[in-house]
C-alpha positions in Angstrom: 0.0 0.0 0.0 1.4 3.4 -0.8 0.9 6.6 0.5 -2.2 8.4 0.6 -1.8 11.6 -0.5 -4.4 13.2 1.3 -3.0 13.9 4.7 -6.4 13.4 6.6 -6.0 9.3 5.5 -3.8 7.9 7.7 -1.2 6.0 6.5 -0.7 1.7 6.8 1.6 2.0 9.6 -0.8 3.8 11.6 -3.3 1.5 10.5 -1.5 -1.1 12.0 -1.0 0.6 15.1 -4.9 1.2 16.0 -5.4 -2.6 15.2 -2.7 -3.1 17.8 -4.2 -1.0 20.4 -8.0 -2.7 19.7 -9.0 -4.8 22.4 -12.7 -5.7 23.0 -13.8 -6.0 26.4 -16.7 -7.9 27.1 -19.6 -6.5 29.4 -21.0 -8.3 32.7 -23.6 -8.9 30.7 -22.4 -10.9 28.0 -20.3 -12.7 30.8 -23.6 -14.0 32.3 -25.6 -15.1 29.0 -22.2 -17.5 28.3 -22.5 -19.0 31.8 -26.0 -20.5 30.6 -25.0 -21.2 27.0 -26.2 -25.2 25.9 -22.5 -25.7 24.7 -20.9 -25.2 28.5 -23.5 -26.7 30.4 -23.5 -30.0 27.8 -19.1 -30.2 27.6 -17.6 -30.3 31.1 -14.3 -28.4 31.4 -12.1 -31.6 32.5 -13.3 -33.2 29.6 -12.2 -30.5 27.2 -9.0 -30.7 28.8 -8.2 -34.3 28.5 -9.3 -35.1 25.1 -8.7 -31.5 23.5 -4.6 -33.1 22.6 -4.4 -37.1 21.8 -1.0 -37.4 22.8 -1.7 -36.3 26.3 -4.6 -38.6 26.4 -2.4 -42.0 25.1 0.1 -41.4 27.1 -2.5 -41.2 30.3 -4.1 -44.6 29.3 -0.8 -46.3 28.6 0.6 -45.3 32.1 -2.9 -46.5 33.8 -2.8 -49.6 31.8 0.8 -50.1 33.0 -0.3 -49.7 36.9 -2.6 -52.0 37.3 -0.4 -54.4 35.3 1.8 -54.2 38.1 -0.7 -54.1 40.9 -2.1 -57.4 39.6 1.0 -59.7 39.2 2.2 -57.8 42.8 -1.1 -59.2 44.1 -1.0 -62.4 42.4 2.5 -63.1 44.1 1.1 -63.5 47.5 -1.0 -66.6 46.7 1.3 -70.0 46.7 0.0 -72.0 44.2 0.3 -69.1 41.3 3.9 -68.7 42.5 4.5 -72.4 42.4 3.6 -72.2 38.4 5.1 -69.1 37.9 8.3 -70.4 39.2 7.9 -73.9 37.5 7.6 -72.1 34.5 10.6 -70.3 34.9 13.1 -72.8 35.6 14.3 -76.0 36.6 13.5 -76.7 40.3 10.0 -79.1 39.6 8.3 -80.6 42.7 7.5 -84.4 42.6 4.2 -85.2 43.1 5.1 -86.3 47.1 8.0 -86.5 49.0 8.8 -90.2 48.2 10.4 -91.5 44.7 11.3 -94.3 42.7 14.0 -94.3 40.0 16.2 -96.6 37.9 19.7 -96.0 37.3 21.8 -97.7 35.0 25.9 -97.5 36.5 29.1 -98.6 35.2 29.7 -100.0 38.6 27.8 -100.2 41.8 30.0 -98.0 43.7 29.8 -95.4 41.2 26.0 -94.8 43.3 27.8 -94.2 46.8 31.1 -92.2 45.1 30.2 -89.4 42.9 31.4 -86.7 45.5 34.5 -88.8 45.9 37.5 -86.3 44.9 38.6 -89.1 43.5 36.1 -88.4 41.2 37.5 -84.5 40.2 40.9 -85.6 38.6 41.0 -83.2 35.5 42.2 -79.7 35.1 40.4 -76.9 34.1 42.5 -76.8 31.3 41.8 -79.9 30.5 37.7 -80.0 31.0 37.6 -77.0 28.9 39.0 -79.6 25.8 36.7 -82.2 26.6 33.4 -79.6 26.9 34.3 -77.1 24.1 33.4 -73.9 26.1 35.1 -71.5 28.3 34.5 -72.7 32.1 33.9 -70.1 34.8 35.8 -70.4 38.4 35.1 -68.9 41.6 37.7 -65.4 41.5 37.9 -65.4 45.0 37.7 -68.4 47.2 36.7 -67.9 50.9 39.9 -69.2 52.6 38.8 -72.5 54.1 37.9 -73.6 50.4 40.7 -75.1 48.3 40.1 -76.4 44.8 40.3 -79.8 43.8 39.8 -80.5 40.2 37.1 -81.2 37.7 35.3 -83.8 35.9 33.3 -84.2 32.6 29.6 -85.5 32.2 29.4 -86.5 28.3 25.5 -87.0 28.4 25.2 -83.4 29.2 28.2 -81.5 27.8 28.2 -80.6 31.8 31.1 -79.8 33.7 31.4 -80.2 37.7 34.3 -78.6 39.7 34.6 -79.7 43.4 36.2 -77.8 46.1 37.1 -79.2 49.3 36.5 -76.8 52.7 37.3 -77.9 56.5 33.7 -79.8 56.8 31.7 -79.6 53.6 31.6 -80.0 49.9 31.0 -76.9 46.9 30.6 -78.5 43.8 30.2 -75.8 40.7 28.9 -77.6 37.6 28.0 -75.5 34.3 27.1 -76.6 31.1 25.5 -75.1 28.1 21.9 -73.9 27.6 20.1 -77.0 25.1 22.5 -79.5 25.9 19.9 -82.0 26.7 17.4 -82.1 29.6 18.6 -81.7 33.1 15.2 -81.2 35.4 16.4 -81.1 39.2 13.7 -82.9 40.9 12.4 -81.8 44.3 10.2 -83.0 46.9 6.1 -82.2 47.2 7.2 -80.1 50.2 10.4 -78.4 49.4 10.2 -74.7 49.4 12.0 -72.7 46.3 13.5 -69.1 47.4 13.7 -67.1 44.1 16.6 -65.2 44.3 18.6 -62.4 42.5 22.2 -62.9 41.1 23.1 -59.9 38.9 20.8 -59.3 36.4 19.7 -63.0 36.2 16.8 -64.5 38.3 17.7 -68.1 40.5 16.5 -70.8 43.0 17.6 -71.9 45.9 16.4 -74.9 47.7 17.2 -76.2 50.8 17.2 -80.5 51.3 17.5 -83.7 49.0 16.9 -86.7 48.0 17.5 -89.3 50.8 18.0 -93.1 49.3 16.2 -95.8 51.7 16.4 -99.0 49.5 18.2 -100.2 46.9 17.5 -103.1 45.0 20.0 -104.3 41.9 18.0 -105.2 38.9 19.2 -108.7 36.7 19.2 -107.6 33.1 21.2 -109.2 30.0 19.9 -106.7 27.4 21.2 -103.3 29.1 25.3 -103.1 29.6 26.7 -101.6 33.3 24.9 -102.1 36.3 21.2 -101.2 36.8 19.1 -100.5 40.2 15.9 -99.2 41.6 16.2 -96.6 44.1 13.0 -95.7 46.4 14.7 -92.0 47.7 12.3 -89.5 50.2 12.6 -85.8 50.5 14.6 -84.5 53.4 14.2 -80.9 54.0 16.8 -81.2 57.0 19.5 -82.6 55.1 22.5 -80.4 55.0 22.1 -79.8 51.2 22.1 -76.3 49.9 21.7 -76.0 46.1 21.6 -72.8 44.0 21.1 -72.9 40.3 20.1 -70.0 37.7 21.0 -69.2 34.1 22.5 -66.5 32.1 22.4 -65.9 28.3 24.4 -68.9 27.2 24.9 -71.5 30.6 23.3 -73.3 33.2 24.8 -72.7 36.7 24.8 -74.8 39.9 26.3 -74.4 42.8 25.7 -77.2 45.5 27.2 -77.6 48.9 27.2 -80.1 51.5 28.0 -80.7 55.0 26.7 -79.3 58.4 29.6 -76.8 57.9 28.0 -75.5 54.5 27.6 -71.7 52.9 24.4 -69.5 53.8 22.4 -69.2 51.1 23.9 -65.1 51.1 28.1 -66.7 51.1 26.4 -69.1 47.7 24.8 -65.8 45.8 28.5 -63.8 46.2 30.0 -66.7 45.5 27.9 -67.0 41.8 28.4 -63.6 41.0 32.1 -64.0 41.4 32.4 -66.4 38.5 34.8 -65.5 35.9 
């Protein structure tokens, strides 16, 4: 727009600046006719306000949604039985259906039954159960002082290695294998009790007993090699068996003591997150 040259016309700028300067104001009256209006008394303010953005409005359902999510399975954890199949489901610690069993075993040799903790047993090196097993085994770093490493052996059926270390009146026996490497389900009795615990970022169990042999009967067979027996075995909760097992990305873990002189279930979880 270009000048005007009439000087009564004022110019754009000033044009402009009475825009600037127009402000309508309202009167009481008009103030009170709005308050009554079908639109306000029909749309509640709140509800303008939630649903006037939709981002505002998702994020408020999503975070809801997420709270009782976490309300329910913190609810659910107080009854027994749902953290009984929760747990089953997790991992490897299944109950029995009662606290009395009967297996078959088929041995080598009968003593090989009464001698598997024998460190007569654990003759291999790390070194050399590393060959045999294919993956890189994890020691304790830093032994409590009454502990003293004894050696290794290898389980072929499982790809599973088991290191035993001696202390001044009990047994650790570490044993790690890789995850898939057949089926290795750690049976329990009907009324053993499962402590889920935390070691690192990983979730384990940690069970308190075992299996207590009260007969066993040798089985005659000529068409399975090595020696076979049935084994009728009952729960004991008070036997001086303390077993921890959990699992990373890539292996199984289990450490297992016994002995009345044993490790607290706190010495076994700084103990498993000392493996290296």
């Amino acid at each position: 727009m270009s000048k005007n040259p009439n000087s009564d016309v004022p110019d754009e700028l000033k044009i402009e600046a009475l825009l600037r300067n127009f402000s309508p104001r309202p009167s009481p009256r008009f103030h009170r006719k709005m308050q009554y209006a079908p639109w306000v008394k029909m749309t509640p303010v709140g509800r303008i306000k939630l649903f006037t953005s939709k981002i505002p409005a998702r994020i408020w359902f999503v975070g809801m949604m997420a709270l009782l999510i976490i309300v329910a399975l913190i609810s659910l954890s107080f009854f027994p039985s749902v953290r009984a199949i929760a747990r089953q489901i997790y991992y490897s610690f299944i109950s029995a259906a009662s606290n009395q069993i009967d297996i078959q075993v088929i041995l080598s040799n009968p003593g090989d039954l009464f001698h598997f903790s024998d460190p007569g047993n654990f003759r291999l090196s790390i070194e050399e159960v590393e060959e045999l097993s294919g993956f890189v085994i994890n020691e304790i770093s830093r032994l409590p002082e009454e502990l003293v490493l004894v050696g290794a052996r290898y389980d072929r059926s499982y790809n599973a290695v088991t290191i035993l270390y001696l202390g001044d009146n009990y047994k650790l026996f570490l044993t790690q294998r890789p995850v898939g490497s057949g089926e290795d389900v750690f049976s329990i009795g009907s009324s053993a009790e499962v402590d889920m615990v935390k070691i690192g970022k990983y979730q384990g169990e940690y069970v308190v007993g075992g299996w207590k042999a009260i007969s066993i009967q040798p089985i005659s067979t000529d068409s399975t090699p090595g020696y076979q027996a049935s084994i009728s075995a009952i729960w004991d909760s008070s036997l001086p068996q303390y077993t921890l097992r959990w699992q990373d990305d890539d292996l199984r873990y289990e450490l297992r003591t016994l002995g009345e002189g044993s490790l607290s279930q706190e010495e076994l979880i700084t103990l498993a997150n000392e493996l290296k």
